[in-house]
Structures are given as structure tokens and as C-alpha cells.
NULOLO-483257 format. One line per 2 residues: number of its first residue (from 1); their letters; for each residue x negated, y, z negated of N, C-alpha, C. Coordinates in Angstrom, 2 decimals, always signed. Last residue first. Example, Ala and Ser with C-alpha at 12.3 -4.5 7.8 and 13.67 -1.06 7.14 Angstrom:
# NULOLO-483257
2) sa) -12.85,-2.25,-7.08,-13.67,-1.06,-7.14,-12.90,+0.03,-7.87  -13.19,-5.69,-7.80,-12.30,-4.50,-7.80,-13.20,-3.30,-7.80
END
This chain:
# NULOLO-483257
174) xx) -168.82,+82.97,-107.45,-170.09,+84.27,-107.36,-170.21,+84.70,-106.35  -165.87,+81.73,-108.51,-166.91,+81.73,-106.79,-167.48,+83.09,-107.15
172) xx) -164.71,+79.07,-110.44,-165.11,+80.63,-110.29,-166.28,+80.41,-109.21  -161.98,+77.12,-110.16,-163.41,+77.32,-109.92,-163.39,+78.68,-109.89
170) xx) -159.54,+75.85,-111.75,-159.97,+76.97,-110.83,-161.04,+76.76,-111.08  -157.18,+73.12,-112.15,-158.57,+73.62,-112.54,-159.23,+74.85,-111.63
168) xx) -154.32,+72.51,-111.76,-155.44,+72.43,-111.53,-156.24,+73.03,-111.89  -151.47,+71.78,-112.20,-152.28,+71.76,-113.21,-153.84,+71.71,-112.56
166) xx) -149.54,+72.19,-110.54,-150.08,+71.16,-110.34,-151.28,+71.06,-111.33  -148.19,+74.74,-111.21,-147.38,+73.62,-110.62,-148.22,+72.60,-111.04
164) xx) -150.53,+76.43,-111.57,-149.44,+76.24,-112.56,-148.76,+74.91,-112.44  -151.01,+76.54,-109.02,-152.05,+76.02,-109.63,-151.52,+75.89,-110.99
162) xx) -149.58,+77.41,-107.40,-150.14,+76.00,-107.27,-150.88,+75.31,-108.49  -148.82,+79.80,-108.54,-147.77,+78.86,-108.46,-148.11,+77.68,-108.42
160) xx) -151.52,+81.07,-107.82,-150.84,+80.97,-109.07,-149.93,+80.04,-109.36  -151.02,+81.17,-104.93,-152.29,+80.16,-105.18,-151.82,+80.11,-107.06
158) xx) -148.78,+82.70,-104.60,-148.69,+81.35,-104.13,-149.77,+80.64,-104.87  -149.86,+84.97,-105.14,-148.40,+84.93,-106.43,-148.74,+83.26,-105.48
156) xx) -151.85,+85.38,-103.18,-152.20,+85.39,-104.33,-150.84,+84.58,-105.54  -151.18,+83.58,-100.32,-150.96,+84.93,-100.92,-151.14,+84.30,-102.49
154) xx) -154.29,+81.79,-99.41,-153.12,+82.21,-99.72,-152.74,+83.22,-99.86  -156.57,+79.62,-99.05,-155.99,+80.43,-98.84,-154.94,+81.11,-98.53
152) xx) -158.49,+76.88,-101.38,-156.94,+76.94,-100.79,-156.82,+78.60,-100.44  -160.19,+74.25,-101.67,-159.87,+75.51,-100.94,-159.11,+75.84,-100.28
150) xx) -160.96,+71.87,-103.62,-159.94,+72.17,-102.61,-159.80,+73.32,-102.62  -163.49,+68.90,-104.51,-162.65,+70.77,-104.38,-161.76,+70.68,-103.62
148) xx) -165.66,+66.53,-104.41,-163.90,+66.97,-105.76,-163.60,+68.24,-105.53  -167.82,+67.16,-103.06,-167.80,+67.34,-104.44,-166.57,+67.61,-105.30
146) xx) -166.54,+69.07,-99.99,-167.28,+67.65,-100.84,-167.42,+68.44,-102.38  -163.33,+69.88,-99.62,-164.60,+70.38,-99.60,-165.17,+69.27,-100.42
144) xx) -160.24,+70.91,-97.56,-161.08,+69.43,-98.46,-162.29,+69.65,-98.35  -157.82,+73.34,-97.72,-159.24,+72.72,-97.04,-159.89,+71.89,-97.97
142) xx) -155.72,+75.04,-96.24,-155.94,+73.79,-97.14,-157.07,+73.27,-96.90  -153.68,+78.47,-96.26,-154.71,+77.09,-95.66,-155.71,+76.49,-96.61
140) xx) -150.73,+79.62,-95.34,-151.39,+79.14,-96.10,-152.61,+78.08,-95.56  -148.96,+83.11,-94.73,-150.08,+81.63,-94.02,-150.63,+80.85,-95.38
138) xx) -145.39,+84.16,-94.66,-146.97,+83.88,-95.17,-147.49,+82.80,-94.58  -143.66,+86.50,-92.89,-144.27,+85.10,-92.67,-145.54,+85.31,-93.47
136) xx) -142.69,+88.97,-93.71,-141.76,+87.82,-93.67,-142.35,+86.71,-93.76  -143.97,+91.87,-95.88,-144.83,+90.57,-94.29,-143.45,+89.49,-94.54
134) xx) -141.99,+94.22,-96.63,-142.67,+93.05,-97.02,-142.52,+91.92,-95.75  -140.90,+96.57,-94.95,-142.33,+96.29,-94.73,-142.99,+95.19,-95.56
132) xx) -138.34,+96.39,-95.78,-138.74,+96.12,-94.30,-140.09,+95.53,-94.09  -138.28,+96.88,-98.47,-137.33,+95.65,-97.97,-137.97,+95.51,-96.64
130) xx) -139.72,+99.07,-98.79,-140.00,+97.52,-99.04,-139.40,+96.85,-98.52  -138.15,+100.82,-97.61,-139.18,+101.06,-97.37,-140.16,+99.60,-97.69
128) xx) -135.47,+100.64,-99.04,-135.80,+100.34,-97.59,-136.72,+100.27,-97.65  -136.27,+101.47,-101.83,-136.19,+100.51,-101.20,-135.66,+99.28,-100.55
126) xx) -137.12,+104.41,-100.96,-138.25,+103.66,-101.74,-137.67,+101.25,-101.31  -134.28,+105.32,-100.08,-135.47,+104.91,-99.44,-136.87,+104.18,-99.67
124) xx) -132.61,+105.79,-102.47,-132.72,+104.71,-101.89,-134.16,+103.97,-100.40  -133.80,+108.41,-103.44,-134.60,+107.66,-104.13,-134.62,+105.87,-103.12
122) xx) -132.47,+110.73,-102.16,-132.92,+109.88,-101.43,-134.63,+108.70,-101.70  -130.82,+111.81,-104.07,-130.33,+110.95,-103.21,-131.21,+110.47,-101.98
120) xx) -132.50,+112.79,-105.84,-132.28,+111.68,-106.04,-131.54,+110.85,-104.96  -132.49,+115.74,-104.39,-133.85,+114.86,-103.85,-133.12,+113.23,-104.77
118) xx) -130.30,+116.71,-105.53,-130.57,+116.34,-104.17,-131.53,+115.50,-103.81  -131.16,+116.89,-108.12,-130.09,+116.15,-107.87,-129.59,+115.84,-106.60
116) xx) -133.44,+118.65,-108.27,-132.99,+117.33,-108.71,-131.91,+116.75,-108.48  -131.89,+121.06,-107.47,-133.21,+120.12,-106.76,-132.84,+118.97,-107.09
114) xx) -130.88,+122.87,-109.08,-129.68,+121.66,-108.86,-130.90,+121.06,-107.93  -132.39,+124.86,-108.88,-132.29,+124.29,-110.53,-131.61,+123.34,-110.22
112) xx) -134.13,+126.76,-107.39,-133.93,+125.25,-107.35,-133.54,+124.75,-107.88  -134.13,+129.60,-108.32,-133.16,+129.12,-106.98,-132.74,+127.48,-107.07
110) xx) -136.52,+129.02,-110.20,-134.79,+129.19,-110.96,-133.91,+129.24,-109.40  -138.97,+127.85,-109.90,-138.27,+128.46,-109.06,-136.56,+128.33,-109.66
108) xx) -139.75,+126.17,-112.22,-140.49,+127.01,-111.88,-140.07,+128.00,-110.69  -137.40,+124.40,-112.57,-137.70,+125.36,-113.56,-138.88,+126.05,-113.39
106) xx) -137.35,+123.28,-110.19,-136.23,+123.44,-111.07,-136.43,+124.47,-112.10  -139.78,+121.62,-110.34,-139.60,+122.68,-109.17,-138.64,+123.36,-109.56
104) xx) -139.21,+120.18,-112.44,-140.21,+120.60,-112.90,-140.31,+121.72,-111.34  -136.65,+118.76,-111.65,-136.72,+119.56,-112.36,-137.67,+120.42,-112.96
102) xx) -137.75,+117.28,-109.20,-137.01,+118.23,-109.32,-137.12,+119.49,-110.23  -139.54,+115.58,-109.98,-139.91,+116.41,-109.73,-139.17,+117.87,-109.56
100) xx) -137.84,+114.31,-111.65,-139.02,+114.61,-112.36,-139.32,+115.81,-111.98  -136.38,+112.44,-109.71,-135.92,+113.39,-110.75,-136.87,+114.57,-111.89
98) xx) -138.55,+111.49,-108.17,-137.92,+112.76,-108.08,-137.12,+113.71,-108.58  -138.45,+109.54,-110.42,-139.82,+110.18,-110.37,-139.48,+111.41,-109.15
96) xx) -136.21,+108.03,-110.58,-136.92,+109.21,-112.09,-137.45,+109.86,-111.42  -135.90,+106.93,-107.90,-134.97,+108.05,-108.52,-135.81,+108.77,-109.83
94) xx) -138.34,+105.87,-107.86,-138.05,+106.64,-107.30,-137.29,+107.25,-107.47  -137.23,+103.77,-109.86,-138.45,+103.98,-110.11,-138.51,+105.72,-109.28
92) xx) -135.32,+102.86,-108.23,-134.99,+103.71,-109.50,-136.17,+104.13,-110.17  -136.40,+101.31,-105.94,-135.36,+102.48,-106.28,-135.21,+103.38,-107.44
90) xx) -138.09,+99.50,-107.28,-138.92,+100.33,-107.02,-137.41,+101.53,-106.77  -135.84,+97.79,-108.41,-136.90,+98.74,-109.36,-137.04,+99.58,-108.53
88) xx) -134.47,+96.82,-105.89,-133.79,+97.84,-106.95,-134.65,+98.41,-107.87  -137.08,+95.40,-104.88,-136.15,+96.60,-104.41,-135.23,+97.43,-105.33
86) xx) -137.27,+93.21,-107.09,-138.44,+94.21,-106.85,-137.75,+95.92,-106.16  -134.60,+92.40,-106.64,-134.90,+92.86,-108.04,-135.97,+93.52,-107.65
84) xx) -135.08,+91.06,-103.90,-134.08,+91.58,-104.05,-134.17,+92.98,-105.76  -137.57,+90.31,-102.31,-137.14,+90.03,-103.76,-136.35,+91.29,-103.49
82) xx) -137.86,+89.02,-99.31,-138.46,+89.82,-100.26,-137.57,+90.04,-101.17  -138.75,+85.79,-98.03,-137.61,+86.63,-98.53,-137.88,+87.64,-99.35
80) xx) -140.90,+83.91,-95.83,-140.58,+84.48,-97.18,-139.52,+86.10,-97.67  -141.22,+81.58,-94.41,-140.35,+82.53,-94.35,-140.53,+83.22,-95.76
78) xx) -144.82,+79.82,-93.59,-143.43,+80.07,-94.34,-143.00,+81.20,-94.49  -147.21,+77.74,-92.88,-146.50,+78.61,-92.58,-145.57,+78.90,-93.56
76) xx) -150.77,+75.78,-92.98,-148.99,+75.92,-93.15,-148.34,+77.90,-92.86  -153.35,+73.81,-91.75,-152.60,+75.30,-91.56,-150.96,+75.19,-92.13
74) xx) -155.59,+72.26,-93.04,-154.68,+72.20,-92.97,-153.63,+73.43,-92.84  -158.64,+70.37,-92.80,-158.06,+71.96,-92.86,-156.52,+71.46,-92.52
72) xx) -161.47,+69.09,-92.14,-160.71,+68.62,-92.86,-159.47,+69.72,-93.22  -162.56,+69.76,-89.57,-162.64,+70.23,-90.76,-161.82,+70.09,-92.20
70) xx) -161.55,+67.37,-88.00,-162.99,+67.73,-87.90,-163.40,+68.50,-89.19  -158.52,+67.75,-88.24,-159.39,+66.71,-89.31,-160.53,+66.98,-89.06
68) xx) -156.43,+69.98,-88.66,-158.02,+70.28,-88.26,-158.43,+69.04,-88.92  -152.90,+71.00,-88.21,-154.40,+70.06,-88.87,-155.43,+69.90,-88.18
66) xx) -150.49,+73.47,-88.26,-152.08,+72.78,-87.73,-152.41,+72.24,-88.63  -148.03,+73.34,-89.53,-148.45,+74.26,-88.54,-149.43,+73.61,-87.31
64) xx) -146.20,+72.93,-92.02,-147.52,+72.74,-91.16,-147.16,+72.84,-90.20  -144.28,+74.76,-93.71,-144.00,+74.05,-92.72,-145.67,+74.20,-92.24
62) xx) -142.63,+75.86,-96.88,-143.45,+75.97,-96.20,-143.54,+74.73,-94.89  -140.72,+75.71,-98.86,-140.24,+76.40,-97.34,-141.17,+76.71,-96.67
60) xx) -141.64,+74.89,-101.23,-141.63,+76.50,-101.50,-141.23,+77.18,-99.52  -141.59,+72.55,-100.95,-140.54,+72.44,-101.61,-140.29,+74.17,-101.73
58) xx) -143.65,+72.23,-99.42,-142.83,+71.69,-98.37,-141.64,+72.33,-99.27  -145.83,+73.02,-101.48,-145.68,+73.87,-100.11,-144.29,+73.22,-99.21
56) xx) -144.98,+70.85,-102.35,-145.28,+71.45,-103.18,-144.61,+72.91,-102.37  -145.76,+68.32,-100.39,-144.67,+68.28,-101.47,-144.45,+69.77,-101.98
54) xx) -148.75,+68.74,-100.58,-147.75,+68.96,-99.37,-146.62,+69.36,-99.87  -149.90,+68.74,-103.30,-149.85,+69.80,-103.15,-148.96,+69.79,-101.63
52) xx) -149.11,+65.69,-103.47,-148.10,+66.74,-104.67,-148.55,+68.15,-103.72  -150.60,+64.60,-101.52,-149.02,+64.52,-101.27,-148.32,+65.18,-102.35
50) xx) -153.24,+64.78,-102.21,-152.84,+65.75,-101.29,-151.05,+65.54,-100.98  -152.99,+63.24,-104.99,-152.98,+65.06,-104.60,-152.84,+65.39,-103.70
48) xx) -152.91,+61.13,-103.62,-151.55,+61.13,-105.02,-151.91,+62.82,-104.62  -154.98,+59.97,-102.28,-153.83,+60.44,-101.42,-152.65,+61.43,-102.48
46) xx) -157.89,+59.65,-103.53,-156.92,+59.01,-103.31,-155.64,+60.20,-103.49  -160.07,+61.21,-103.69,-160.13,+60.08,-102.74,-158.51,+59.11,-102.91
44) xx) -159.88,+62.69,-105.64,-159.60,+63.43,-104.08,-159.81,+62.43,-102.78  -159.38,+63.07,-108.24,-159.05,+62.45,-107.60,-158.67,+62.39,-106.06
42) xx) -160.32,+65.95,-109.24,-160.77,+64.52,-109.65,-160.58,+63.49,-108.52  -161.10,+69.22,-108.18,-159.88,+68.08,-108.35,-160.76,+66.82,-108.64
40) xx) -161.10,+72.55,-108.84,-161.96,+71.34,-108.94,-161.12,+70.08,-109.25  -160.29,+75.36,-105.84,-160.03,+73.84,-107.27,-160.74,+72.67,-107.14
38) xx) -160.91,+78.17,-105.02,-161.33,+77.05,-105.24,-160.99,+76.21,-106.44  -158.69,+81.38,-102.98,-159.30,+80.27,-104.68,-159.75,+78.78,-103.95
36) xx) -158.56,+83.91,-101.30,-159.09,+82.54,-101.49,-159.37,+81.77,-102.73  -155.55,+85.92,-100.36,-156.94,+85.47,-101.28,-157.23,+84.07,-101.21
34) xx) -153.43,+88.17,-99.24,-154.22,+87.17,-99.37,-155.50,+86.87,-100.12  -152.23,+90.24,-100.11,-152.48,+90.10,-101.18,-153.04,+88.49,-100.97
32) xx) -151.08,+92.88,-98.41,-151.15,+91.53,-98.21,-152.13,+91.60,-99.13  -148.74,+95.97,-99.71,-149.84,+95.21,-99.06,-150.26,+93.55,-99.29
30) xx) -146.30,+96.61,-100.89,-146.40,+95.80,-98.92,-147.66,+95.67,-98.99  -146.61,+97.66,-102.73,-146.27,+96.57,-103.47,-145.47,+95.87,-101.80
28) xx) -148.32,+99.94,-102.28,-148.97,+98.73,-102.93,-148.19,+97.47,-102.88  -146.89,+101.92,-101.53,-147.67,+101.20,-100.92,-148.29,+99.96,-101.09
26) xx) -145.70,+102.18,-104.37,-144.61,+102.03,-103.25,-145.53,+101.06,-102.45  -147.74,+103.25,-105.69,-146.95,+101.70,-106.10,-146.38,+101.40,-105.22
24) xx) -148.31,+105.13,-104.58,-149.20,+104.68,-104.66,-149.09,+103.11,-104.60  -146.13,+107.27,-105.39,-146.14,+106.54,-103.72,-147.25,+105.67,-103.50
22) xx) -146.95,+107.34,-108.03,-145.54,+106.03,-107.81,-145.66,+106.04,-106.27  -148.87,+108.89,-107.50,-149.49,+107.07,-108.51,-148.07,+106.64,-107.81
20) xx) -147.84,+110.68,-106.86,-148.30,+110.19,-106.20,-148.98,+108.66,-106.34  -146.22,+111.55,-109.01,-145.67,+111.25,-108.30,-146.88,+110.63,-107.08
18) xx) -148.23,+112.24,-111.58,-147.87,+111.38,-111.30,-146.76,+110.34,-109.90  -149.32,+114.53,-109.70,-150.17,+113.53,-110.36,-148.98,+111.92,-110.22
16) xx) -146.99,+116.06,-110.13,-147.16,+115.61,-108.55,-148.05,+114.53,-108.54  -146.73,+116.20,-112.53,-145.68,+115.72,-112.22,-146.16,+115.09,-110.74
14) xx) -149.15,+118.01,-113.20,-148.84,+116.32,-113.79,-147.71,+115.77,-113.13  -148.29,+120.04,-111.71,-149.35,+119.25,-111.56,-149.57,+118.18,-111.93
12) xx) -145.98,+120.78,-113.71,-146.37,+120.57,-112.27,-147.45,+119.89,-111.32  -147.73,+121.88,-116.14,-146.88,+120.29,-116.43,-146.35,+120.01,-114.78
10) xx) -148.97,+123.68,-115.31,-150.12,+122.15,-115.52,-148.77,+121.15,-115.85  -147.28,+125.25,-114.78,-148.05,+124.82,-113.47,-148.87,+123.53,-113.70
8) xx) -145.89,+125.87,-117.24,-144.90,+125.03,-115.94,-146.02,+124.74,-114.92  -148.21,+126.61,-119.06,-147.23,+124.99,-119.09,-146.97,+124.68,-117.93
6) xx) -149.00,+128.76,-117.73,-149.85,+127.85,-117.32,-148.72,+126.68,-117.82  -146.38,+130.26,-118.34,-146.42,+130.44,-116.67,-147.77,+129.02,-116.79
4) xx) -144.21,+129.08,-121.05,-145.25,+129.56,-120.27,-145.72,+129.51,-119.26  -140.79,+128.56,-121.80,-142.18,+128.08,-121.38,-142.94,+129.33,-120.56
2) xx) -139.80,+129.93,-125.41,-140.26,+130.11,-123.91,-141.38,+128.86,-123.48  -138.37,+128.07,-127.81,-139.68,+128.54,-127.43,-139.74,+128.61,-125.91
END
């Protein structure tokens, strides 16, 4: 069955559709993803929690920075290594999705029909493009709030880890 002149332009259009959701992901997956959570802790008068959550941050290559006792606050730091496996997805993620496009330029311009197979070679850029632009240094900050809490600001995959790690309780903030 022939394709048709509206197929190749609306299945073109879906293709660029979707190619822009994947430069969408590209961007997405360097942006900072700080956030604030609140935990409701029990035992906040005695020392046993704040030495699992130091411990914790000390064991994930984190390093204090600053302490604020006026505000009871605690600044940490840390190197963070961008994932080796995230980079090879988003690569090949990028290889389909020019492969895609190729062939959908490929078969609406019969000059282009080997496209695809040029534009894959430069799927590796998707990721470079992470490898550089994931932030190296995360911040973390610790804060002792009345009524049994702890306010903690973070990168998001960190405040998850803590709170897995250490079994704490999240507060929901309206």
C-alpha cells in the first residue's frame, strides 16, 4: 500500500512531536531538582538521630561545610558523579529518535534515504551533553525545628535516600 502525501506529513509531524519531548528529556535530566522536605522525628532530644542522619550524609561523600547553632542549621556539601548508565540511555535514546527522524525525512525526500544513518552518528552527543552539564557539587541543609521536625534541603533522589535509609516519617507542607 502506497504512502500518502497527508500520512508522510502527519506521521512527520509526529516524529518532530516526538523528537522534541526527547530534547525535552535531554534537558530535564541537568536540571536541579532541589527541594525541601519536612520529617516528623520522635527523638530529637537525644543525639542517636542527628548522628545516623551525619553518618548517613558522611557515608554518601558528603562533608559539612557550616553550622549555624543560632539557627540550629547545618550546611553539607558533596562531589557527585554523574551516572554512567543514565549517559548510555539517554545515547541510545537519541540514536532511535534520529533514527526516526531520518527515516521519516528519508521517505519524504527520496535524496535523503541514507539520513538516518548519518544523523545516528551523532546520537553520542546526547551523552556528552549530560555527562558535562550534571551540577558536580550538591548542597545539603539540616535544620532542627520545634515540635520533633527536621528540615531537610536537598536534591530530591537525596531527601528519598534519607528517608528510606532512616525510616522517617514525611510531613506534608500546604
Amino acid at each position: 500500500m502506497p504512502a500518502t502525501i497527508p500520512t508522510i506529513y502527519s506521521t512527520l509531524f509526529l516524529t518532530i512531536l516526538l523528537f522534541y519531548g526527547l530534547i525535552s528529556f535531554l534537558r530535564g535530566s541537568i536540571r536541579d531538582r532541589t527541594t525541601d522536605a519536612l520529617f516528623a522525628v520522635d527523638n530529637l532530644t537525644d543525639d542517636h538521630l542527628l548522628k545516623q542522619v551525619r553518618d548517613h550524609f558522611q557515608q554518601r561523600a558528603y562533608k559539612v561545610v557550616e553550622i549555624d547553632p543560632e539557627r540550629d542549621v547545618a550546611n553539607l556539601s558533596g562531589q557527585v558523579k554523574p551516572s554512567l548508565f543514565l549517559a548510555i540511555f539517554l545515547t541510545i535514546l537519541a540514536a532511535i529518535g534520529l533514527i526516526c527522524l531520518g527515516v521519516v525525512l528519508g521517505i519524504l525526500i527520496p535524496d535523503l534515504e541514507n539520513l538516518w544513518l548519518w544523523l545516528t552518528i551523532l546520537s553520542p552527543i546526547a551523552g556528552v551533553f549530560y555527562w558535562r552539564g550534571t551540577p558536580r557539587e550538591r548542597k545539603v541543609s539540616l535544620q532542627l525545628l520545634p515540635e520533633t521536625r527536621l528540615k531537610v534541603r536537598a536534591h530530591k533522589d537525596e531527601i528519598e535516600e534519607l528517608q528510606r535509609s532512616l525510616k522517617l516519617e514525611k510531613i506534608e507542607v500546604n
